[in-house]
C-alpha positions in Angstrom: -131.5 -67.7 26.7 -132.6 -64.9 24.6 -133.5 -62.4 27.3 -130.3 -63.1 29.4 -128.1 -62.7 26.0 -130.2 -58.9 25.9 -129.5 -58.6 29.5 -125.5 -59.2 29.0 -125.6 -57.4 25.7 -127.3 -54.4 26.9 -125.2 -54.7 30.3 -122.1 -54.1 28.2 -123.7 -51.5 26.2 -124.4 -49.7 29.3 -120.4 -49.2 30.2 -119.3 -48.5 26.9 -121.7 -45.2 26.9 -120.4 -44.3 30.0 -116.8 -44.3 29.0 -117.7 -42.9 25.9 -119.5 -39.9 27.3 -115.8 -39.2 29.2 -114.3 -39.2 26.4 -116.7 -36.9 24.5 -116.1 -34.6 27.6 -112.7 -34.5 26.6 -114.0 -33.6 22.7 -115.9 -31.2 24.0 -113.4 -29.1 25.9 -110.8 -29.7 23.4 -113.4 -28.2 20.2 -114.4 -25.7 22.3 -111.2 -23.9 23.7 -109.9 -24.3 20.0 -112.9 -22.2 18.8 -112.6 -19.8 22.1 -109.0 -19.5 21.1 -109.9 -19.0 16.9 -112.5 -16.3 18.2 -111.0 -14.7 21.1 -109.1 -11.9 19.5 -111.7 -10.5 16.5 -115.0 -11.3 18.9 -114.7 -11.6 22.5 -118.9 -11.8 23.0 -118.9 -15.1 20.8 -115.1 -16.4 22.1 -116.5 -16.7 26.1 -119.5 -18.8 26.2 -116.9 -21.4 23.9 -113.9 -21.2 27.1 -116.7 -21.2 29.6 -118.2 -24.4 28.1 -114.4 -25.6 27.3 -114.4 -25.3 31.0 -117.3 -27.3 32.2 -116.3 -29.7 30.4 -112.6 -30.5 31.1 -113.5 -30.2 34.8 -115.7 -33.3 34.3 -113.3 -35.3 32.7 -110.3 -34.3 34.8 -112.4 -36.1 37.5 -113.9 -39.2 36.4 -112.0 -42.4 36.2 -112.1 -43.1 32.9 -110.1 -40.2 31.8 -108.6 -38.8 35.1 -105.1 -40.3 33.6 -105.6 -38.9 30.2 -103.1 -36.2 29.0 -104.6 -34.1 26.9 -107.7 -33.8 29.1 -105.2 -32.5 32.0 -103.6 -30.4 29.1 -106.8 -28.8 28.5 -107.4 -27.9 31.5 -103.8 -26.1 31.3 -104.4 -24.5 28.4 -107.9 -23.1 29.8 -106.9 -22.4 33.7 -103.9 -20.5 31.9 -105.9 -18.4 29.3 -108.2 -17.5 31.6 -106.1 -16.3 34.1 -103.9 -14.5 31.6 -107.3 -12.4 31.0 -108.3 -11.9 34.0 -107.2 -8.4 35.8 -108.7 -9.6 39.4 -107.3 -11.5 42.4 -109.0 -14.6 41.1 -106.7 -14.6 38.3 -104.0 -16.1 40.8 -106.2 -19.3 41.7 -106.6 -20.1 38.0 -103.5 -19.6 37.5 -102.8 -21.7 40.4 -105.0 -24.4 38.8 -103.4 -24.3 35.6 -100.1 -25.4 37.5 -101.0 -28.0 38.6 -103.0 -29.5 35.6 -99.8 -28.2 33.7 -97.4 -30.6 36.1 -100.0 -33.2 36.0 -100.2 -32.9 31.9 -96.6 -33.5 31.9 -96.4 -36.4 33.9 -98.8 -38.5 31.7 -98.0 -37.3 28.0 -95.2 -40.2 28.3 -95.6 -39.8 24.4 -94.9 -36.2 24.1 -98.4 -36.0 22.1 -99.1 -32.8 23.7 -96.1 -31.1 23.7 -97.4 -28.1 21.2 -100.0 -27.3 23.8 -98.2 -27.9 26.6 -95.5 -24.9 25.7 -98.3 -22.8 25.0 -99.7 -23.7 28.5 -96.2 -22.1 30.0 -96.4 -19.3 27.6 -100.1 -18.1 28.7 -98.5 -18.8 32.6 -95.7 -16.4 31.1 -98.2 -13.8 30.0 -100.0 -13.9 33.0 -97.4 -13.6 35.2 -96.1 -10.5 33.2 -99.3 -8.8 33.6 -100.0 -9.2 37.5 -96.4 -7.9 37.6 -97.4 -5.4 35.7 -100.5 -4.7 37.4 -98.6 -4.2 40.8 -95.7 -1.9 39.4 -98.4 0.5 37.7 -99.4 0.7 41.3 -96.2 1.4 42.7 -96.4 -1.9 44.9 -92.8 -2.9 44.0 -92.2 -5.9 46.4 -95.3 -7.4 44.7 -94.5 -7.0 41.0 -91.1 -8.4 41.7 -92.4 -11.2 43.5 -94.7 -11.4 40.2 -92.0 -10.9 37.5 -89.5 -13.2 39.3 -91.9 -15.8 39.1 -92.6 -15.9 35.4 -89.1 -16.9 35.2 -90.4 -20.1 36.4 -92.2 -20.2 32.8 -89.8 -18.8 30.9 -86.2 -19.3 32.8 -84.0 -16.3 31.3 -86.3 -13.9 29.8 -85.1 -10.8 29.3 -88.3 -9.1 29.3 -89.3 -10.2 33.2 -85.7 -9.6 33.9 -85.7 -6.6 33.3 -88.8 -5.8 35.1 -88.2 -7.6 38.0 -84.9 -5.8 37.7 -86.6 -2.2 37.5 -89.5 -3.5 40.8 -87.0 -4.3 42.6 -84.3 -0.7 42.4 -87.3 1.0 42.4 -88.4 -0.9 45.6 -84.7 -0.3 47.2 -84.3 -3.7 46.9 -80.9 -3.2 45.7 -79.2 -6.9 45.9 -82.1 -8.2 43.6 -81.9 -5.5 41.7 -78.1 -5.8 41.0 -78.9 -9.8 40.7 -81.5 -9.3 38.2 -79.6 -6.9 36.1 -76.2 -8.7 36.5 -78.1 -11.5 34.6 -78.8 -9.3 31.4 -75.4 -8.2 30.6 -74.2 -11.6 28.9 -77.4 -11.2 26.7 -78.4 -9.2 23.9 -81.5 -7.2 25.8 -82.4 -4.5 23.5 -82.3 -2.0 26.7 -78.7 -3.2 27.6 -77.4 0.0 27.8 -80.5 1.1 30.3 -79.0 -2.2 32.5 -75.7 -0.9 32.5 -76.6 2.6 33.5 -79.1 1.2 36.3 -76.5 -1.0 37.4 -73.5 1.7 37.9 -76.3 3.7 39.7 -77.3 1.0 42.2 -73.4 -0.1 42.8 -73.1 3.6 44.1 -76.4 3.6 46.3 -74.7 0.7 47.8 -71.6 2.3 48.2 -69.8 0.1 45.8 -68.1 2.9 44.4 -65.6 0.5 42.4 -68.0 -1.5 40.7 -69.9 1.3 40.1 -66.9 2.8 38.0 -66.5 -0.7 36.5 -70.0 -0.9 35.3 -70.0 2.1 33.9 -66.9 1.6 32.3 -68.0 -1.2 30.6 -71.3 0.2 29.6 -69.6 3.3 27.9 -67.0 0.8 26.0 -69.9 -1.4 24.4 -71.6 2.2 23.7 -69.5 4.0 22.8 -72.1 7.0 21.7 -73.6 6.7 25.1 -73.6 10.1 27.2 -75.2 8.9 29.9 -72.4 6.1 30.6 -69.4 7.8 29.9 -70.8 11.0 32.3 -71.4 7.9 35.1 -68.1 6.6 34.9 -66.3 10.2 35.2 -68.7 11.6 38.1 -68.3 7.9 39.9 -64.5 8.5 39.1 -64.4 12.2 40.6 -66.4 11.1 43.5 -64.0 8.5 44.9 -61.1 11.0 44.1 -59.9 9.2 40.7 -59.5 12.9 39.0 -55.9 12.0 37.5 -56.8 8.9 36.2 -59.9 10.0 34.4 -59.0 13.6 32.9 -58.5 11.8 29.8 -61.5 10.3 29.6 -63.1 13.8 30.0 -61.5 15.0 27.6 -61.7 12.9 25.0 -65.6 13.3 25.7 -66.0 16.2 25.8 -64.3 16.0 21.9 -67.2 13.9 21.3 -69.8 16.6 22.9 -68.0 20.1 22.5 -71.6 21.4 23.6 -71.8 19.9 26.3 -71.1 21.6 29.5 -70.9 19.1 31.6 -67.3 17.9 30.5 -65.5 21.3 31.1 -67.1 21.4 34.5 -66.0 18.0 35.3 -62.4 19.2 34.0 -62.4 22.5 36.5 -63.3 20.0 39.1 -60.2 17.3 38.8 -58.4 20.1 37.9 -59.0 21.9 40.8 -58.3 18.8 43.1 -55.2 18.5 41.5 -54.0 22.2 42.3 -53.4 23.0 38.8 -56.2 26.1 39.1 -54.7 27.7 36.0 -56.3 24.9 34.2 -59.2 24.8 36.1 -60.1 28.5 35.9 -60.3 27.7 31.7 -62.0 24.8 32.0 -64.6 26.5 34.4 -65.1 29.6 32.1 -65.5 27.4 29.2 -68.5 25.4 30.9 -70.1 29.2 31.7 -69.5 30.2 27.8 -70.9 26.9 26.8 -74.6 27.9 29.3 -74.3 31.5 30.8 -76.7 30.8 33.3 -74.4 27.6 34.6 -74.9 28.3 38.4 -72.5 25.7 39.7 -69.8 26.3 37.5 -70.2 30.0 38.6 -70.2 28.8 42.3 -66.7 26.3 41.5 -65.2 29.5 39.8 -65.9 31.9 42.4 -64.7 29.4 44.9 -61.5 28.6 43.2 -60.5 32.2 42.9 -61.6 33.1 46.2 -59.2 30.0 47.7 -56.2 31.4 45.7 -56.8 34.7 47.3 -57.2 33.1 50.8 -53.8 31.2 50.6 -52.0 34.3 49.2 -53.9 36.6 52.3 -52.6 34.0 54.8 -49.4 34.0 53.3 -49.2 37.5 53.7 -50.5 37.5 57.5 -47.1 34.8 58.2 -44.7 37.2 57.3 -42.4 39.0 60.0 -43.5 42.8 60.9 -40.1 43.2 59.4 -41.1 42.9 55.9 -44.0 45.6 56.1 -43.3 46.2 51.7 -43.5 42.4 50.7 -46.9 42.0 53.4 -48.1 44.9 51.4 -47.4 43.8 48.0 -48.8 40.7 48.9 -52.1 41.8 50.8 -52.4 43.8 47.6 -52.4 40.8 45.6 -54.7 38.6 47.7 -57.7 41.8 47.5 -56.7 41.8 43.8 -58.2 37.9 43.7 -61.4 38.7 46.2 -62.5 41.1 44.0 -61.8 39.1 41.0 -63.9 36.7 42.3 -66.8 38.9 43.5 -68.6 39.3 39.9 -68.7 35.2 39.6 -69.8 35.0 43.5 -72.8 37.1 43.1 -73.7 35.8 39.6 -74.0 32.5 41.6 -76.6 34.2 44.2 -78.1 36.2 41.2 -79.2 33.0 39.4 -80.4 30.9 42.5 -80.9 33.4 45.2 -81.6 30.2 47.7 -78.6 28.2 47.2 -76.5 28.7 50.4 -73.6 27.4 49.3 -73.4 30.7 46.9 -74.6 33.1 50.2 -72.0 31.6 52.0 -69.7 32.0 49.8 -70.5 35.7 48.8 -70.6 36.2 52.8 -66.9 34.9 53.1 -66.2 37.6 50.4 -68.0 40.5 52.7 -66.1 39.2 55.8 -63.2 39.8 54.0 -64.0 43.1 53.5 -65.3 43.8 57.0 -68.6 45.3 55.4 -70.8 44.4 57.9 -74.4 46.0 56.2 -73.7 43.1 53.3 -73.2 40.5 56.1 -76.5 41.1 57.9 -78.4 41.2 54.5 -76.8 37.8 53.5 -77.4 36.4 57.3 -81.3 37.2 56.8 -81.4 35.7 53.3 -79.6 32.2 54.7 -81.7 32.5 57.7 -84.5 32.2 55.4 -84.3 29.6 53.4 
């Protein structure tokens, strides 16, 4: 009787060992990822060999049937598949983060008490971290379909983040992936994002590579009234505006700009050019003189202004060449007039080719000038220099 009561007692002591030693595992990987994670940031040589045994650990218990349906060894294993993949800068970072997944799902699905719900956010804030870096890792390589692909899923993690927003945002324009990129940054403009007036400026600009010319305006429209000090918006809205032939409607906004900027060249430029679609070339011929006096060495606005003047004296020269042979003093008076404006033009024409000798636009304007003038010698040398380029 007294050896079979040792044989049943030591039978049961036999299976309480073994479901103790599971649940030690579980001890073990918990005390030693909390001491990896205590040590990990002031001294990496003592903080590994604690995740690595963390890891040996929680892999045995996740296994054995006495604590594959325990939570918080399936959190564990979270919490260590995610740190080590969010450390990890080589493609085996994407299997543990793989692993952490799924332990992460499976963590959830037990913890019916919510016991682990501290670690279990910090499980999806390590995936979040890790995600951000291969995304990272991939746009500092200029592999853009990759780090969007990355970025986009972090959201998974942390649905709404500005931060992987944005970067997707940026992957994907910079990847020509325009209708992600719009998507992406469309979702930032209800939000506070600290770079909101970067989304509104990328946004306008991808509208317009997309030919959306009118949300592009609207964007930028936007932008420049919640920033009111922005530049860089307020300049997007008038060239969008000028581009799709809105140059009435937005002389005001120039103006009132370029109040805000008076040095700024840019704005009295922009004026010469609605102006000048508008036919009122008195005004444009100011406002395209003032750009030059703001920067002397403005080579468009000496190109527009050499232009302009050069079109008033073509219409007044073919106005002249329509009248009747019977009105010899008026064609006179008026060829006289049309010369007056080529050469009035001439010193802004070959300012233009002075200051970049390889625009064409400014040869061929100067050689329109020359043709004019039937002076052949000045037409060959302009010929060879456009022949050049």
């Amino acid at each position: 009787m007294k050896t079979k009561s040792l044989l049943l007692a030591l039978a049961v002591s036999g299976i309480s060992a073994t479901a103790f030693a599971q649940k030690s595992a579980v001890s073990t990987a918990k005390s030693e990822y909390d001491s990896y994670a205590a040590l990990k940031a002031a001294s990496p040589a003592l903080a590994n060999p604690k995740i690595t045994a963390a890891k040996e650990a929680v892999d045995k218990a996740v296994v054995h049937e006495k604590t594959a349906a325990d939570p918080t060894a399936w959190t564990y294993k979270a919490l260590i598949y995610a740190d080590l993949a969010s450390s990890d800068t080589t493609s085996a970072s994407a299997n543990l983060a793989a692993e952490a997944t799924t332990a992460l799902a499976k963590a959830k699905e037990l913890d019916k008490e919510g016991k682990n719900k501290e670690n279990i956010a910090k499980v999806g804030n390590l995936l979040y971290i890790n995600q951000f870096n291969a995304g990272k890792r991939f746009l500092d390589k200029g592999d853009y379909s990759n780090a969007y692909t990355q970025f986009t899923k972090g959201l998974d993690y942390a649905p709404g983040d500005t931060l992987l927003n944005y970067a997707a945002g940026i992957s994907a324009m910079n990847g020509k992936d325009y209708p992600n990129a719009i998507k992406r940054f469309t979702e930032l403009l209800p939000t506070n994002y600290s770079s909101l007036e970067n989304v509104y400026s990328n946004l306008s600009v991808l509208y317009a590579a997309t030919k959306d010319t009118a949300s592009a305006i609207r964007i930028a429209g936007e932008g420049a009234a919640k920033f009111p000090q922005s530049s860089d918006l307020a300049t997007r809205e008038i060239e969008f505006s000028l581009m799709t032939g809105k140059q009435k409607e937005v002389i005001e906004k120039i103006s009132a700009q370029a109040a805000k900027e008076p040095t700024n060249k840019l704005y009295p430029f922009y004026l010469g050019i609605a102006y000048n679609s508008l036919e009122d070339n008195v005004k444009a011929e100011t406002a395209y003189k003032k750009a030059i006096e703001l920067d002397p060495s403005y080579t468009d606005a000496y190109i527009n202004l050499g232009g302009l003047i050069m079109n008033n004296g073509i219409v007044i020269y073919n106005k002249a060449n329509k009248l009747p042979a019977s009105k010899q003093a008026e064609y006179t008076a008026t060829m006289k007039k049309a010369q007056a404006e080529f050469d009035r033009a001439l010193p802004y024409l070959t300012k233009a080719v002075e200051l970049n000798p390889k625009s064409e636009l400014s040869l061929k304007n100067l050689k329109t000038y020359y043709t004019i003038k039937q002076n052949k010698a000045k037409i060959d040398e302009i010929d060879a220099k456009i022949n050049a380029l």
